[in-house]
Each structure stands twice: as structure tokens, then as C-alpha cells.
Backbone as CSV, one residue per row, in Angstrom:
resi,resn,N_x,N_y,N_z,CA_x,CA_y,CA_z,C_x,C_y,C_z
1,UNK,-9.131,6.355,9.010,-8.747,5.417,10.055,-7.635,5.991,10.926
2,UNK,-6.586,6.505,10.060,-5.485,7.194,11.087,-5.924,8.737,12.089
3,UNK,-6.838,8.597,11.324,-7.883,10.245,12.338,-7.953,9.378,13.897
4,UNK,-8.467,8.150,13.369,-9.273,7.661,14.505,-8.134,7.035,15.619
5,UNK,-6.815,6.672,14.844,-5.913,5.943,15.685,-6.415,4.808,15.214
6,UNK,-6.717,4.164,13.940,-7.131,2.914,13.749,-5.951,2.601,13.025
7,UNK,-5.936,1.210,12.728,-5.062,0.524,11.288,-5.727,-0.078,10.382
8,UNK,-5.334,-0.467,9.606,-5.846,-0.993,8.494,-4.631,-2.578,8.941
9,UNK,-5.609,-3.706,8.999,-4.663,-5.190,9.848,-4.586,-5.413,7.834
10,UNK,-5.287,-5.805,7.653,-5.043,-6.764,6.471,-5.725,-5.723,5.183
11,UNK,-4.876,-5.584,4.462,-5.694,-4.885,2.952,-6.289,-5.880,2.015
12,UNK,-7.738,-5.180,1.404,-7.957,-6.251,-0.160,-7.495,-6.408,-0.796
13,UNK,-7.502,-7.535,-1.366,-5.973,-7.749,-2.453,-5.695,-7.680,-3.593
14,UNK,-4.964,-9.257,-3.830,-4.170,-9.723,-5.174,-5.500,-10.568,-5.566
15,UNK,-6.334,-10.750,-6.426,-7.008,-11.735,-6.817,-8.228,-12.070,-6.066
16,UNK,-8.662,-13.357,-6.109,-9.752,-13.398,-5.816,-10.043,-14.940,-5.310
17,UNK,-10.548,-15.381,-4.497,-11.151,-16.640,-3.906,-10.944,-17.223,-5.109
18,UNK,-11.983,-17.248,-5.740,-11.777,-19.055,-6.667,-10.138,-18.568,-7.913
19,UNK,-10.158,-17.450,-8.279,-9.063,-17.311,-9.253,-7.590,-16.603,-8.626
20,UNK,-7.076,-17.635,-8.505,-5.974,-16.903,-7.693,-4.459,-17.353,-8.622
21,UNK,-3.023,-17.646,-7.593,-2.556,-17.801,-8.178,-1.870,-19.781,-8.919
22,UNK,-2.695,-20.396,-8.395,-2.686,-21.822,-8.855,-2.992,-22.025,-10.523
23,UNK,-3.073,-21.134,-10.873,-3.256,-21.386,-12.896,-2.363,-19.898,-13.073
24,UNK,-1.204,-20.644,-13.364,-0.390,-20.106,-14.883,-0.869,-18.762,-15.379
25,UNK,-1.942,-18.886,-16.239,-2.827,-18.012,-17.298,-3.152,-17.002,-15.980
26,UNK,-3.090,-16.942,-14.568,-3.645,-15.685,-13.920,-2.360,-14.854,-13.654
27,UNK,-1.417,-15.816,-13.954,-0.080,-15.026,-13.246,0.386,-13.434,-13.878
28,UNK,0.002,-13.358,-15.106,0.243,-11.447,-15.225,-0.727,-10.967,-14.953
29,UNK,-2.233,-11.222,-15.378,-2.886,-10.417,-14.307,-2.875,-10.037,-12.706
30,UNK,-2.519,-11.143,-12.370,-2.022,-11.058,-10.572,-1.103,-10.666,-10.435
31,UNK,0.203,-10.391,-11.109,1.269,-9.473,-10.891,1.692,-7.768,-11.164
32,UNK,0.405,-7.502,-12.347,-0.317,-6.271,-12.606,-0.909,-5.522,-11.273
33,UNK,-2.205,-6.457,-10.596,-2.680,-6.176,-9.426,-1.690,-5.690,-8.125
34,UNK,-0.491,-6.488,-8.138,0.185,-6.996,-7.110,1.301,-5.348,-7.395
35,UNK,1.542,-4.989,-8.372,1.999,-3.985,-8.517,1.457,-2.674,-8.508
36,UNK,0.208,-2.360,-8.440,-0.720,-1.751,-8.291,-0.767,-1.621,-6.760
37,UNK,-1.499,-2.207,-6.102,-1.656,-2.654,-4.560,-0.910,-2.217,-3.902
38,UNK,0.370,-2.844,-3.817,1.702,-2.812,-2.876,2.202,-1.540,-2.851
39,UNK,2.260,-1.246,-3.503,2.892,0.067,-3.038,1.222,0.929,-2.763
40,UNK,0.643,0.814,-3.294,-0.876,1.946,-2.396,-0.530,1.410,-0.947
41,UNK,-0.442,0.254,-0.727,-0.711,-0.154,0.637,0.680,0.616,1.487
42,UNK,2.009,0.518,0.838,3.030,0.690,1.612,2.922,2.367,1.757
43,UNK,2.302,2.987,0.866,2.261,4.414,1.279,1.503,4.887,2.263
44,UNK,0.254,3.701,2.264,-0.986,4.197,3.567,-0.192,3.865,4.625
45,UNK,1.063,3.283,4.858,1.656,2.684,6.082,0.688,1.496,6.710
46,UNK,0.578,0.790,5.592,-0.399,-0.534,6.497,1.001,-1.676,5.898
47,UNK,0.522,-2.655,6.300,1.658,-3.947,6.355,1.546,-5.496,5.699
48,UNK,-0.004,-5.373,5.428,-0.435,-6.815,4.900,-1.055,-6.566,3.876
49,UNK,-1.336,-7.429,2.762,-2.216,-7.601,1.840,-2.774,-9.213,1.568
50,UNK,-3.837,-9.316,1.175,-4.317,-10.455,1.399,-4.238,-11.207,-0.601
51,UNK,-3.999,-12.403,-0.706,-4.245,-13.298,-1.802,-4.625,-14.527,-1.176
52,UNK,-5.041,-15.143,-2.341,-5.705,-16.343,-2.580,-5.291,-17.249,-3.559
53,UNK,-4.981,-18.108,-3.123,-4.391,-19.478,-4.379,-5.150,-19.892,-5.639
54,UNK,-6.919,-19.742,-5.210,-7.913,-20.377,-6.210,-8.186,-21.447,-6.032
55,UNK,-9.127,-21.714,-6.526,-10.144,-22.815,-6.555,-8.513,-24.252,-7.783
56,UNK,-9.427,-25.238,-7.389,-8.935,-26.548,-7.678,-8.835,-26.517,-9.193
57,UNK,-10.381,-27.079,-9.732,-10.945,-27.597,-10.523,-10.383,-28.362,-11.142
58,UNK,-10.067,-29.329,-10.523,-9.568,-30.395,-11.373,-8.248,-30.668,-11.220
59,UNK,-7.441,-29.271,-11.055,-5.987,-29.159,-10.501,-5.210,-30.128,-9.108
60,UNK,-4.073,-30.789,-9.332,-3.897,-31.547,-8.155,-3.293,-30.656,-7.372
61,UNK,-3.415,-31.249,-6.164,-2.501,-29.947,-4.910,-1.159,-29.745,-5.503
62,UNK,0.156,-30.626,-6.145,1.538,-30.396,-6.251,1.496,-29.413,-7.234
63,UNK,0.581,-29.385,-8.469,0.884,-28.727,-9.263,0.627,-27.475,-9.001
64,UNK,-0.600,-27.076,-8.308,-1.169,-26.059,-7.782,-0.632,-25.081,-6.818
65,UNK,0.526,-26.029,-5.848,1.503,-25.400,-5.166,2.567,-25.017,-6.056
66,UNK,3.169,-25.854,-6.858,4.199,-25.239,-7.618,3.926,-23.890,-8.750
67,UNK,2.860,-23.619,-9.182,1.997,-22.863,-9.608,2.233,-21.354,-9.393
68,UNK,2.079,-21.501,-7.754,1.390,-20.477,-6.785,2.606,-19.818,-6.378
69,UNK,3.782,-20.989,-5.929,5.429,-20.389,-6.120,5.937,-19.960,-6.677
70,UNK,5.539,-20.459,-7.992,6.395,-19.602,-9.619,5.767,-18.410,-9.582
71,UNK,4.407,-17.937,-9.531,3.591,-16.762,-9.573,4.539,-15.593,-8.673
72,UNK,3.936,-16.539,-7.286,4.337,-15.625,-6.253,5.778,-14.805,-6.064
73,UNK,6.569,-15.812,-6.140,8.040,-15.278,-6.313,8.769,-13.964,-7.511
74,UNK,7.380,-13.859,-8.590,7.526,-12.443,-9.241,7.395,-11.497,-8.894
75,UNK,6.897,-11.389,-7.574,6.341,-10.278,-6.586,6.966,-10.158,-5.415
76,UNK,8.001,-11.258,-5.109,8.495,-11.202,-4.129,9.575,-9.745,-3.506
77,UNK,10.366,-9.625,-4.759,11.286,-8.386,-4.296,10.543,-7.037,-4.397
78,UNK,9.229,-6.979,-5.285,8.314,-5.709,-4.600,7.945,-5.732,-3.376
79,UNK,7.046,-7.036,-2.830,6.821,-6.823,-1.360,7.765,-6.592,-0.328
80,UNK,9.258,-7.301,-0.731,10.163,-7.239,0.167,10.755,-5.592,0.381
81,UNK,10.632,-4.975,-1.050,11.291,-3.605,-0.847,10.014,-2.722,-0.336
82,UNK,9.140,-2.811,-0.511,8.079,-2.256,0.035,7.419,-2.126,1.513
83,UNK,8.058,-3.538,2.382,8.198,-3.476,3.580,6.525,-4.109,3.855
84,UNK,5.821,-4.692,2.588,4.163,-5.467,2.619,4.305,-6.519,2.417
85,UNK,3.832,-7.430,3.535,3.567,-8.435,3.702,2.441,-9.430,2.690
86,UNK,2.301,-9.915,1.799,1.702,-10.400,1.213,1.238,-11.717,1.831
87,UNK,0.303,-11.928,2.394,-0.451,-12.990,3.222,-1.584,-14.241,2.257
88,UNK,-1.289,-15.401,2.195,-2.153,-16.349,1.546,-3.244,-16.687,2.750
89,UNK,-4.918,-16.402,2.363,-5.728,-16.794,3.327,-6.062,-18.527,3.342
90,UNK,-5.665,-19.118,4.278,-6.498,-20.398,4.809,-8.131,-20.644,4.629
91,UNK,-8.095,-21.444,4.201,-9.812,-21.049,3.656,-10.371,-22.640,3.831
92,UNK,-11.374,-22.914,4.145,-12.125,-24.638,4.537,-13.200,-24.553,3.191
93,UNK,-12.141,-25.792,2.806,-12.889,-26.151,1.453,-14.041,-27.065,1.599
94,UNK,-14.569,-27.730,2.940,-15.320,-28.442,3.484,-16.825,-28.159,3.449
95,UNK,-16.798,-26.517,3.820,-18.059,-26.274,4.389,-18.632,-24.775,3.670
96,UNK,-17.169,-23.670,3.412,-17.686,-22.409,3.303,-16.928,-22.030,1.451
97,UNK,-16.091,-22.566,1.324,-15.580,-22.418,-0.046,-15.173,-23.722,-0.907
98,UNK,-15.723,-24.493,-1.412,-15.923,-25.403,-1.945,-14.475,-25.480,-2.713
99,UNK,-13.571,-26.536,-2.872,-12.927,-26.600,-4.054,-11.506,-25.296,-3.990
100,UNK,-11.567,-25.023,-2.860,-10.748,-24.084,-2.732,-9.411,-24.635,-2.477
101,UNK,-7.876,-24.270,-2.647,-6.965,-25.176,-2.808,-5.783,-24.700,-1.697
102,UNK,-5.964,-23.948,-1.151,-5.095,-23.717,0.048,-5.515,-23.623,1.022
103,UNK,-6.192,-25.021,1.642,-7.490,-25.131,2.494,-6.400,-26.029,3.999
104,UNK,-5.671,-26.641,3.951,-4.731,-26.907,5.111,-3.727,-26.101,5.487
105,UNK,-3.033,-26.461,6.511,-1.660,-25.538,6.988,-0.852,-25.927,6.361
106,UNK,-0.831,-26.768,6.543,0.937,-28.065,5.452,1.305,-27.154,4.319
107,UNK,0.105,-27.092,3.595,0.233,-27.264,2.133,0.748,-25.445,1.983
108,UNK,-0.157,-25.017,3.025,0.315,-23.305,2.534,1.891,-23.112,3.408
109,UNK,2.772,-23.862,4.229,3.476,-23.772,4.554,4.765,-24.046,3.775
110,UNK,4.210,-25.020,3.050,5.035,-25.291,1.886,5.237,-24.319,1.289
111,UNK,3.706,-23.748,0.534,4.230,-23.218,-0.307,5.398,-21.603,0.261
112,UNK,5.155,-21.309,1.481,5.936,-20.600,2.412,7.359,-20.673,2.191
113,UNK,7.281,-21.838,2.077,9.401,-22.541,2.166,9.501,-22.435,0.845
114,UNK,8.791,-22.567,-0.470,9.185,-22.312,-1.659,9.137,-21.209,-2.327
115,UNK,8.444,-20.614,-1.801,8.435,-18.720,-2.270,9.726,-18.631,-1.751
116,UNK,10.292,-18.674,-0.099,11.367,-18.452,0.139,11.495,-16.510,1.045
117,UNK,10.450,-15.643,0.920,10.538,-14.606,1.433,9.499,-14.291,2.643
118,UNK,10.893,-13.471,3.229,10.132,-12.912,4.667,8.547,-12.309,4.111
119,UNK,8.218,-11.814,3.172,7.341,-11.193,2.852,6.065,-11.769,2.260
120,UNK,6.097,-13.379,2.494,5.465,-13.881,1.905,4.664,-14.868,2.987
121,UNK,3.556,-14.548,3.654,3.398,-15.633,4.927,1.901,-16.325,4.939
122,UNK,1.407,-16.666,5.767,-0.169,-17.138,5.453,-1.190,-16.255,6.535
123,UNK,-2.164,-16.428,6.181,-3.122,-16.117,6.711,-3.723,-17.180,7.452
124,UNK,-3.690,-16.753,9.223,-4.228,-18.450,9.757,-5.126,-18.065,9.960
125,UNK,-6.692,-18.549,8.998,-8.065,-18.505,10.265,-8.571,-19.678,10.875
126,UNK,-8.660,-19.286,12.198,-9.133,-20.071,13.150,-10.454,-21.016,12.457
127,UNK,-11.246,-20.381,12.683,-12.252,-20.877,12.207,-12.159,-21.551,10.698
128,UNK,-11.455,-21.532,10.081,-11.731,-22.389,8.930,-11.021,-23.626,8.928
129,UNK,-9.886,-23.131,9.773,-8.374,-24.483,10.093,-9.031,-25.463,11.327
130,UNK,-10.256,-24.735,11.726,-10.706,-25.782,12.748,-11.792,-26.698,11.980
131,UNK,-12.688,-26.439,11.358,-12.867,-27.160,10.524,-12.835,-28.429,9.340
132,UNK,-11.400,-27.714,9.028,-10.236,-28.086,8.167,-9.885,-29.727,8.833
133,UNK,-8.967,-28.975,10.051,-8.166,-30.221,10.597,-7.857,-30.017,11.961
134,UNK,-8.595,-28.997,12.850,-8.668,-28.666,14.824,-7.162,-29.142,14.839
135,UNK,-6.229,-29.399,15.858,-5.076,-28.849,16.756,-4.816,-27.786,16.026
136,UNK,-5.047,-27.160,16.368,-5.340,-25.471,16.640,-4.195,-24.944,17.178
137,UNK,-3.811,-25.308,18.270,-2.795,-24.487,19.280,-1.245,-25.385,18.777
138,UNK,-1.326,-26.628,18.667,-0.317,-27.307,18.152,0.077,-26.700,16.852
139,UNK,-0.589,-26.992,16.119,-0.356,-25.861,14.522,-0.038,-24.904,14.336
140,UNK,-0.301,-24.058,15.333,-0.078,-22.882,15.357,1.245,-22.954,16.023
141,UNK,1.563,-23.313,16.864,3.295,-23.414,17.336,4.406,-23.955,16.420
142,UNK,3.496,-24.787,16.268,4.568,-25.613,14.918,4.666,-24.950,14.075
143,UNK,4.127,-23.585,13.532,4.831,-22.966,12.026,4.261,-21.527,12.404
144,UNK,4.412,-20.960,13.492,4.279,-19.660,13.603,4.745,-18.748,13.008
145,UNK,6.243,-19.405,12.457,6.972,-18.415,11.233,6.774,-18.395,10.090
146,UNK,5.633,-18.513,10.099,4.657,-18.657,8.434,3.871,-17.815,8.858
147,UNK,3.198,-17.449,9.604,1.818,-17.308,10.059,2.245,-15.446,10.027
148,UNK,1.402,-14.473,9.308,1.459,-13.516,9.194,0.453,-12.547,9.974
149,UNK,-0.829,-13.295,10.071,-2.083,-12.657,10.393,-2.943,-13.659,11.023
150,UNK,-3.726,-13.414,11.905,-4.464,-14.739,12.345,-6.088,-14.186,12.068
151,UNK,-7.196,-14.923,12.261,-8.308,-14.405,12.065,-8.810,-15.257,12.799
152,UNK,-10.630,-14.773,13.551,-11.009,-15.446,14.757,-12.317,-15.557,14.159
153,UNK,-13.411,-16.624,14.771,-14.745,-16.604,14.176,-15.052,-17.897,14.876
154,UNK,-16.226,-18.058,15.475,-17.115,-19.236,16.175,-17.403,-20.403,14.798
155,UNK,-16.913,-21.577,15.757,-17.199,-22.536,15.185,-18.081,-23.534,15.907
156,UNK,-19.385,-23.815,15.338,-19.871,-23.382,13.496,-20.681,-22.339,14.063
157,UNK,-20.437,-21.620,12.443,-21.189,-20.630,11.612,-20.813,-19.606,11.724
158,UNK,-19.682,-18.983,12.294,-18.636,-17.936,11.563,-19.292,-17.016,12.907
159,UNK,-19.460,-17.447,13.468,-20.677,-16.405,14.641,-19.558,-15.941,16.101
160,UNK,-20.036,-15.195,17.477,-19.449,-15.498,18.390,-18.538,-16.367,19.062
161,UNK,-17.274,-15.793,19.483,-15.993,-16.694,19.449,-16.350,-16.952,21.301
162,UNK,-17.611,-16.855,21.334,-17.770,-16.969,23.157,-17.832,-18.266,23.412
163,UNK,-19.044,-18.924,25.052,-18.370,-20.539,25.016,-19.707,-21.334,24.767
164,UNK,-20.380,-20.544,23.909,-21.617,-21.280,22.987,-21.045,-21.590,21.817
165,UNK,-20.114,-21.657,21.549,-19.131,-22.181,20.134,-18.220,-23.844,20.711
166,UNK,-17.368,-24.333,19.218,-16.408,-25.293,20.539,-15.296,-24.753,20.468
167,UNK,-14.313,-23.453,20.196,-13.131,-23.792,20.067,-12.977,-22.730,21.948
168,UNK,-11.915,-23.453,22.021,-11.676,-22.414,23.950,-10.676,-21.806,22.897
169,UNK,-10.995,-19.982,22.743,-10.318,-19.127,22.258,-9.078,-18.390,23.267
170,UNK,-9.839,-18.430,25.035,-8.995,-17.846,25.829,-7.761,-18.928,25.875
171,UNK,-7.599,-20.612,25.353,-6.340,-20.975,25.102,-5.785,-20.806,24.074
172,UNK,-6.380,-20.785,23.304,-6.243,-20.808,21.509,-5.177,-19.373,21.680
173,UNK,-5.379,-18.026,22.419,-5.260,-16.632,22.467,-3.437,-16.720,23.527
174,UNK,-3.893,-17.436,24.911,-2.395,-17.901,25.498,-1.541,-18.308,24.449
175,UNK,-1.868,-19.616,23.501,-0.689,-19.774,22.896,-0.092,-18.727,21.715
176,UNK,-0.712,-18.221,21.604,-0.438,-17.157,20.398,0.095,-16.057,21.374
177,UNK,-0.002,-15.485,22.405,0.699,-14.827,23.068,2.177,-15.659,24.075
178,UNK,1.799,-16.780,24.230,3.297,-16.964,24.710,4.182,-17.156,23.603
179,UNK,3.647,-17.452,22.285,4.892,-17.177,21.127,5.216,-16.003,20.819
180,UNK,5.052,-14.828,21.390,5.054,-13.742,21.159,5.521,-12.904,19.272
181,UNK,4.109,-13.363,18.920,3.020,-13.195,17.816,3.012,-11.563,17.753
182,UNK,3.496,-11.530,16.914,3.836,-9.695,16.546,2.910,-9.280,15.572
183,UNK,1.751,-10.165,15.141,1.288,-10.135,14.103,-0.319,-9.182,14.769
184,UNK,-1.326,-9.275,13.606,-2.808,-9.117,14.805,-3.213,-10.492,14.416
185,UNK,-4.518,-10.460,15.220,-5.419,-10.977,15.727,-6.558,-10.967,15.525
186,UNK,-7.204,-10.339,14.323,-8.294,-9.920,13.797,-9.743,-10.586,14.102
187,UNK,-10.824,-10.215,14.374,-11.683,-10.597,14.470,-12.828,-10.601,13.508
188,UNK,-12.867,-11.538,13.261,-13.756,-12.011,11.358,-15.455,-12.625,11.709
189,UNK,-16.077,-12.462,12.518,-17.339,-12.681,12.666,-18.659,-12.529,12.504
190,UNK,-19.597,-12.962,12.155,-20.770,-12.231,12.219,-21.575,-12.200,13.605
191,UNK,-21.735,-11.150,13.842,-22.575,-11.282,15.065,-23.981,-11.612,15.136
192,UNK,-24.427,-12.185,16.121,-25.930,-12.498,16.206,-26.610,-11.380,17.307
193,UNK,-25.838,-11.038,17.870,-26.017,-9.929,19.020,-26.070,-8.290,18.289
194,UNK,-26.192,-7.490,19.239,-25.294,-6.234,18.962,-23.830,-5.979,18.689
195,UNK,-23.597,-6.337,17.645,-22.501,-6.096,17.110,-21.237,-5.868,18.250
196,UNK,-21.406,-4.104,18.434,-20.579,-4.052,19.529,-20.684,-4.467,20.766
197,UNK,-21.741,-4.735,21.006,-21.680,-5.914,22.170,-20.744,-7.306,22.138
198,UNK,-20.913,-7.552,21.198,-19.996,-8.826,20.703,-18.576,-8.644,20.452
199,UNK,-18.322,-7.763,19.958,-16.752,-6.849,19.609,-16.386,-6.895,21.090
200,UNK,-16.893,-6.472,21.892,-16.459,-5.979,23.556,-15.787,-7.363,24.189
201,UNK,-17.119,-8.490,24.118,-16.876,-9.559,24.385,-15.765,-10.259,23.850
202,UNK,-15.887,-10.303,22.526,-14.243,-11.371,21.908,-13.260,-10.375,22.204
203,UNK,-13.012,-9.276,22.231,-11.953,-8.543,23.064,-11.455,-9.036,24.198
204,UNK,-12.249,-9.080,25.221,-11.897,-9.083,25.890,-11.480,-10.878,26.301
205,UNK,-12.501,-11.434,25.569,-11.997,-13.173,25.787,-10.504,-13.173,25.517
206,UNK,-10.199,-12.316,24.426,-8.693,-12.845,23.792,-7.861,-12.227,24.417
207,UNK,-8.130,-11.513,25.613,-7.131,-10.342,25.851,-6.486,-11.149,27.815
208,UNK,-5.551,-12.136,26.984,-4.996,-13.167,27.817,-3.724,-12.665,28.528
């Protein structure tokens, strides 16, 4: 990638969609991983790594947040000395991940203020938070200092962010640039087109 002048926006992570860090019993395996990872990542010179809270099952949101804080905060002064961002993904428990537990903004913002580190932020995707709960651009202003990484995708069906979808991305893209959003912008889609045909296009929609 660095041949190419590329980056690496977000690395694979700590854990996994349904098993993350909301149960106790995952927390040394996820801090094993998390020690592993972080520093591979901080040597490639990339900046993010991605986790996941886990699935519910049965679990209520408070406990599940407090959970995810106690976990997380064992990892905190590696990511912080490491200069890696450890990012929680937003995920719509509605439609594409069932039962998944860090499925609003609130709740992962919280858990944001209770980890307590610069190094610890969320992952906003568009497309799943629109789903979720739409003000989109409001949400996103209101806790931008959480917000580590953003991700883009047509709603519905994860497809073209063009204006055969409903979200207007060229505003969705202004407000994230007049907060001046140091973060990326990633584009998470499947295309129905030629791929790079489609790449060209949400480029250039977002490029406000």
C-alpha cells in the first residue's frame, strides 16, 4: 500500500461482531489480541484499529456498557503510547446485525466518556446510524469528539451513496467538513455498477 501512496484508514481488529467486549469471560482474550495488533499496526504507521462490543443475548445495555469500559480501559495506555486509535464500530441491530449491542450513538458515546481516552473513539457508519436513528448531520455535530472514523454506504442495501439512495451525502459530507474532521471518510459499499465507476462517483459526491 505504501508503494502505492495508499493507507491503510481502519485495521482488522480486536474481536469480533457478535463476541466482543460486553462479556467479562472475553476480556483476556481481547486484551491478548489487543496486544498483539497495536503495536503491528503502530509499526505499519497506520492509526486505527477496529473492535466490536458483541452481540446482546440477553445482556442489558448498562451492564454491557459497563462491561465494555472495564475491558477497554486495560488497553487504554497501550493504545495511548502507541499513538492507535482503537475505534468501536456502530453497527444497526435492526436490519444487518441482529442483537448487536453498540447499535446507537448515545450509548457508544458513553461508553467514550467512560473509557476516558483520547485513544478510544467510535466508528460512525452512516449507513447503519441511518437506519438506527437518521439526524445524521445533527449527531454527527453533537459528538464529533468521539467520532474517530466515519464510513459511507447507500441506504437501503449498503449499495451506491448516489441520489437513487435517501441519505443527501453531498450534506451529510459539508457537515463533516465544516467541523473540520481530521479523521477519513471511508467508503464501505457494495457496488451494483463497475466498481470503479462507482468509487469515482462517491468520490467525487463527497468531495464538498
Amino acid at each position: 500500500m505504501k508503494k502505492h501512496v495508499l493507507a491503510c484508514t481502519m485495521c482488522s481488529g480486536i474481536g469480533s461482531i457478535p463476541d466482543g467486549w460486553n462479556r467479562v469471560e472475553n476480556h483476556d482474550r481481547l486484551v491478548r489480541e489487543a496486544e498483539r495488533i497495536i503495536p503491528l499496526v503502530a509499526r505499519s504507521g497506520w492509526r486505527n484499529v477496529v473492535t466490536f462490543s458483541g452481540n446482546r443475548k440477553g445482556l442489558p445495555d448498562a451492564e454491557g456498557l459497563a462491561n465494555c469500559a472495564k475491558g477497554l480501559k486495560r488497553i487504554s495506555a497501550l493504545a495511548e503510547s502507541a499513538g492507535v486509535t482503537v475505534c468501536m464500530e456502530l453497527l444497526n441491530s435492526k436490519r444487518s446485525h441482529k442483537d448487536y449491542q453498540c447499535d446507537h450513538t448515545l450509548w457508544g458515546v458513553e461508553l467514550a466518556k467512560q473509557v476516558g481516552s483520547p485513544r478510544f473513539k467510535l466508528l460512525y457508519d452512516i449507513f447503519h446510524m441511518q437506519i438506527m436513528e437518521g439526524d445524521i448531520c445533527d449527531t454527527i455535530k453533537e459528538n464529533i469528539q468521539y467520532i474517530g472514523h466515519i464510513h459511507t454506504g447507500g441506504v437501503p442495501g449498503r449499495n451506491e451513496i448516489d441520489a437513487g439512495q435517501e441519505i443527501n451525502y453531498p450534506r451529510v459530507c459539508r457537515t463533516i467538513a465544516d467541523l473540520k474532521f481530521d479523521g477519513f471518510v471511508a467508503h464501505e459499499f457494495v457496488p451494483t455498477r463497475t466498481p470503479l465507476q462507482s468509487l469515482r462517483e462517491a468520490v467525487a459526491i463527497c468531495d464538498v
